[in-house]
Each structure stands twice: as structure tokens, then as C-alpha cells.
N, C-alpha and C positions, 0 to 999 in steps of 0.2 A: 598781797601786801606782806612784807618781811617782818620777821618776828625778830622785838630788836630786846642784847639780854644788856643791862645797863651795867656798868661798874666804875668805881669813884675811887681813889688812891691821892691821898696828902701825902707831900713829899716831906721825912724826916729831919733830922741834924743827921743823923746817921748815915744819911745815903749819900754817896760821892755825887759831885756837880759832873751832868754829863748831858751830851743829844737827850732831845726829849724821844727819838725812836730807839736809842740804844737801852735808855734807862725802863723804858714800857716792855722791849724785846726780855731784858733781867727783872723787871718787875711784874708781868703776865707768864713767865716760865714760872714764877713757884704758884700761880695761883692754875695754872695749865699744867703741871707735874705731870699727872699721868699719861697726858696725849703727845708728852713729847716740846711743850710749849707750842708759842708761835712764831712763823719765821718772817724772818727781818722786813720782807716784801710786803707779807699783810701788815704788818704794822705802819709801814710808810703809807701804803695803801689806803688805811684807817684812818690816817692824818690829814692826807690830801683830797681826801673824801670829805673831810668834816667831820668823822665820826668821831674825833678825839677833839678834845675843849680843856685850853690853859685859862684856869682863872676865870672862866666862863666866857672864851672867846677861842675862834679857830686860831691856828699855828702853825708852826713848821716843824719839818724831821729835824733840821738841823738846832733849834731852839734849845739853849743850855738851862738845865731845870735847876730851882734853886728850893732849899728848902720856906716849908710852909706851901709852895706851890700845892695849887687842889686840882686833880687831873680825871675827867670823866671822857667814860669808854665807851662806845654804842656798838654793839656789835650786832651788825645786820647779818643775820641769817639766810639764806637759798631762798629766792620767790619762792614763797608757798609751803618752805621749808621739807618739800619732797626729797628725801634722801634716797637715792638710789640702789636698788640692790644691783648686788653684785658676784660673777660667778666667780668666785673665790673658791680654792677646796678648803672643808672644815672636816679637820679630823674630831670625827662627834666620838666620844667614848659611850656615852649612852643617851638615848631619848624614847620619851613616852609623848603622850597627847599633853604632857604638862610641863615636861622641864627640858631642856638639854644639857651635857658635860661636855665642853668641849675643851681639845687641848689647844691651847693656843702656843704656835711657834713664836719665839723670839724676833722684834723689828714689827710685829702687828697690835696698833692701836686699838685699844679695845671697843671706844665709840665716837661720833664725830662729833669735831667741836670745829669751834671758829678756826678757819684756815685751815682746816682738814676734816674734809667732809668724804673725801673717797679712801678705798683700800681697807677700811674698818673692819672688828668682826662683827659691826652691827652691819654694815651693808651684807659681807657674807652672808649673814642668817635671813637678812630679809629675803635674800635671795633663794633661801634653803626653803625659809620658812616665809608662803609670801602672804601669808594674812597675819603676820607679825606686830605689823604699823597699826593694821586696824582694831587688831585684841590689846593694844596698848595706850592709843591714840599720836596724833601726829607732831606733840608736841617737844619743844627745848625744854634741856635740865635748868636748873640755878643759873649754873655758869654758860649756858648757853649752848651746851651739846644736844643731841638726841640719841638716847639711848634707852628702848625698847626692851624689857625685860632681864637689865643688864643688874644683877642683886649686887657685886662686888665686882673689883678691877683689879688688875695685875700692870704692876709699868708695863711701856710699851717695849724693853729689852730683857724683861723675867719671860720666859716659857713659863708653860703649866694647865693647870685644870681653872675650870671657870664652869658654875654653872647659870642657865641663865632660864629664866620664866618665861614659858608660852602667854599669860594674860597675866592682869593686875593683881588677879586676887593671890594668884600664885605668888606672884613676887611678892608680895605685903607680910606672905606668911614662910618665903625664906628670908624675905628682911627679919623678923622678929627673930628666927632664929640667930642671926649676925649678932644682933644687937645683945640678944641675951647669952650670947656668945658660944653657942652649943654648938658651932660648926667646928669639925675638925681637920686643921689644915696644918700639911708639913712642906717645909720645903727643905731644898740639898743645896746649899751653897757649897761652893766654892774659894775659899778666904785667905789672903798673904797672911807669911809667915806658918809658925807651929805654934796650935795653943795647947796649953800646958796643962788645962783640967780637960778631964774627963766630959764633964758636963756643968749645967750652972744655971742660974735665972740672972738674964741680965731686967732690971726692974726701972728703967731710968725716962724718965717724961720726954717728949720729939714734940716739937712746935719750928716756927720758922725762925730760919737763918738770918739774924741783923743785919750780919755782916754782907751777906751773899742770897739776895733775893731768889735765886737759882735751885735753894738749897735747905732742905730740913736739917735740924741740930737737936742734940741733949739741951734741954733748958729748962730749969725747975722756976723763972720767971714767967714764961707763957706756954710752958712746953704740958701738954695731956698725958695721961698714965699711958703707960706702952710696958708690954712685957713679953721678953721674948725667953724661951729657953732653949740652950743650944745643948745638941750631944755629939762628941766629936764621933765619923764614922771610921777616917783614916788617914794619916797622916803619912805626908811623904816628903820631898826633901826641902822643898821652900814655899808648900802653902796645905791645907788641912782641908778635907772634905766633911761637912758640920750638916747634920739635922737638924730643922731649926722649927721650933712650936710656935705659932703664935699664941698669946693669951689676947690678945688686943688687935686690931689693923690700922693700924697708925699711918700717914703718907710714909713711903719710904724705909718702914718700921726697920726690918734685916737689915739695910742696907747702914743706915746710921747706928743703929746701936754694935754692928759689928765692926766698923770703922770708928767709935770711940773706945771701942776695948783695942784698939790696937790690929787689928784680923778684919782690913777694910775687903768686900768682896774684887776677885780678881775679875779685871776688866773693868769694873766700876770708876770710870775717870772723875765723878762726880766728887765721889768720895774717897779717891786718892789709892783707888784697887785697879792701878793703869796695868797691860803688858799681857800677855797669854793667848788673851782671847778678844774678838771683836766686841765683847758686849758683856755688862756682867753677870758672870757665872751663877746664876739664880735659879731656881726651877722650882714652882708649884707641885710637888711631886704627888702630895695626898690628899683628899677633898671626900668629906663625910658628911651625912648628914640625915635625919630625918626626913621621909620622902614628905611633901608636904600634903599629900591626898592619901597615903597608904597610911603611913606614919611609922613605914616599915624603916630603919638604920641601913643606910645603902652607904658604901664608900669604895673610892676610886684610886687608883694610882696611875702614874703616867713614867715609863722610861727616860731616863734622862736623855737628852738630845745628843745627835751627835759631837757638839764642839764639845760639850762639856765632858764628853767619854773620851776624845781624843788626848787631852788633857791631862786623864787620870791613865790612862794606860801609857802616857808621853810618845 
């Protein structure tokens, strides 16, 4: 039997009259962020399957949505919900019988969710690690993905460090550290233009985008505390290479607070950092942390990737 994850979306004044597959493809991307959204075929898919309900009755892709409409989402998961491993190479920076750090290259999802279930680095580790499913158990998140000892996520176009939990207890006890915010993580961006200070605390709340479903924004209406601090590393003739702290892990946090200062990351077409490079110039470079069994301070770095070295050397 399929494991179905439900979700329910009233349409606003706000939101432009469109298909009901185009407005759910921009309306399940901000709430899909991190896996990349969903592509257009699942979603028509989802409609003509029945699993999407206008006003509490089946519909069409083509059906113009108006607002007030009330739109519910069933998303059937893989009989049995068995996800696959898969032999993927995982560059492990370190493991024990308890954690792993791995680097993850840029273009790989971090766990599967609805309409992408393969390619993941959850399939990779299952495969790595294959009593994985079972120290975790076999089930979907919130929104409907499964992921297996997965404490934090990185978009699917940032590289970088990730660590991840062999069982629950472990993750529970690097979650508490996220939460209470003791992990220490840097990243190197890559950002248009030359910025002009030194360094800085950008301090400004990220919640979702009214205007553009697709998209995080500054907004001290619905937007949560977010703080980033940036230090510039090196500046060259028409964009800046920035060190960037998280205080917070906001959806998209770097990415938006450095595209409202004006310094959107290059490659980033989302947020207006188009040209250079295939994908924006992001990299999880440092990842710290209290080992969760030892209690020993263990941290990691990771080289920046090739594109983004190309770049810097021109």
C-alpha cells in the first residue's frame, strides 16, 4: 500500500489567474525548494490520476484557477515506499560507526521526494551504508520525501559538506545541536559586482515570496530571523569572493540576503546572479561540530570545486 503525504493550498488575490498544472508546477516549487521542485509531467500526472482535487472534486491540467479556489494534493509514494540504493560514488570526508561527512557535488539532491526518487545522496548512502533504511525505519518526511539520517540539506546546485546520522538516536542528538545552533558552518560564495565593506552582519527575516511562489524574500510580514555574516575574501574585476557564517539556516538564507544587498550569487538565475557559471557559485566549505558519542569538537573543510576555481583564476 502507498504512503500518501497530503497537502492543501487556497488560492489567494495575489496569485495571477493560470492552468491549474502551471500554478501547482510554481506553487509546489517553493514548498519543494530544496529537491529542486516538481516537474511539469508529475504534476499533470497527479491531476489525471485524481490525486489533485479543485474545490473537492477531480479536474483538469488545463483548468484556470481563480482565487479562493481550495486545492488538495495526494501524493502517492513508491509501493511499499522501498527506495533504492544506489551505486553512486560518495566522496565521504569522514565516518565512524555513527556519522558520515560527506561532500556533496553540485546538481545532486539531497533526499527523495515526490517525482524524484532516484539519483539522491539518500539512495547513494543506502547503498554505502545498507542497513541504513533499517536503523532509521522505512518511512516519508512531512512533505513526503524519505530521508534516512539526513540532520540538514544543502540546495540541490550549492556543493559542500553534510553530515548525516547512522541511527535516530544519533540524529536527534545532531538535530539538537542545529537547533541550538552550535554547528559551525562556512560557506565561499561567489557574488556580482564589488562589495565595498570589508565585512558585516546582514540581520534581515526570509519567508516566502508573494509575488513568485518559486522563491524566498526579505520580509518582516512573514519572514523568520535569518543572519548571515559576510567577510569579503577577494575581490576582482566584476564580482567578489565572500565568506559567509551562518547564524540561522533559513530556506535559501545566502542566497537571498546576498541578492538584497545588491551581490546576488553568480549563476544564481533565481535570484538574478545569471552568467559565469552553470549553477550558483555556493560551496559549503566548513562544517563543525561536537562529535555526538565522543563529545570530542571535530571540523571539516572541503576545496572548492572545480567551476568555481575556474572562475577565480579566469
Amino acid at each position: 500500500m502507498a504512503i500518501l503525504s497530503k497537502f492543501t493550498v487556497t488560492v489567494t488575490k495575489d496569485e495571477i489567474k493560470d492552468r491549474l498544472d502551471r500554478y501547482l508546477i510554481s506553487r509546489l516549487m517553493n514548498e519543494f525548494v530544496p529537491q529542486g521542485g516538481l516537474s511539469r509531467s508529475y504534476v499533470q500526472r497527479l491531476i489525471t490520476e485524481n490525486n489533485v482535487l479543485l474545490n473537492g472534486n477531480p479536474t483538469k491540467s488545463h483548468h484556470i484557477i481563480h482565487e479562493g479556489d481550495i486545492i488538495e494534493i495526494e501524493f502517492p509514494g513508491p509501493k511499499e515506499l522501498h527506495i533504492l540504493p544506489e551505486d553512486i560514488p560518495l566522496n565521504i570526508v569522514f565516518e565512524d560507526e555513527y556519522i558520515m561527512v560527506v561532500n556533496k557535488p553540485a546538481g545532486m539532491v539531497v533526499h527523495p521526494a515526490p517525482g524524484n526518487y532516484s539519483g539522491t545522496l539518500v539512495n547513494a548512502m543506502l547503498y554505502h551504508c545498507s542497513n541504513l533504511a533499517e536503523r532509521h525505519g522505512n518511512q516519508q518526511s512531512a512533505e513526503g520525501g524519505f530521508r534516512p539520517g539526513i540532520v540538514h540539506r544543502i540546495d540541490k546546485d550549492t556543493s559542500g559538506l553534510l553530515v548525516v546520522a547512522k541511527d535516530e538516536h544519533i540524529l536527534a542528538l545532531l538535530a539538537k545541536q542545529f537547533k541550538n545552533r552550535t554547528i559551525r558552518r562556512k560557506y565561499i560564495a561567489l557574488v556580482k559586482g564589488i562589495m565595498q565593506l570589508d565585512e558585516g552582519d546582514i540581520k534581515l527575516p526570509i519567508g516566502r515570496d508573494k509575488r513568485n511562489r518559486q522563491k524566498m524574500a526579505v520580509t518582516y510580514a512573514l519572514g523568520k530571523e535569518a543572519m548571515t555574516h559576510y567577510k569579503v575574501l577577494k575581490r576582482f574585476k566584476d564580482f567578489t569572493m565572500v565568506e559567509l557564517t551562518l547564524g540561522t539556516g533559513r530556506t535559501h538564507q545566502i542566497r537571498v540576503h546576498m541578492a538584497y544587498m545588491g551581490h546576488p550569487v553568480l549563476g544564481d538565475s533565481r535570484y538574478g546572479g545569471t552568467g559565469k557559471i552553470g549553477r550558483q557559485a555556493l560551496h559549503a566549505q566548513t562544517l563543525g561540530f561536537s562529535h555526538p558519542v565522543t563529545k570530542k569538537y571535530i571540523e571539516f573543510s572541503s576545496p572548492l570545486p572545480r567551476d568555481m576555481e575556474e572562475l577565480i583564476c579566469g
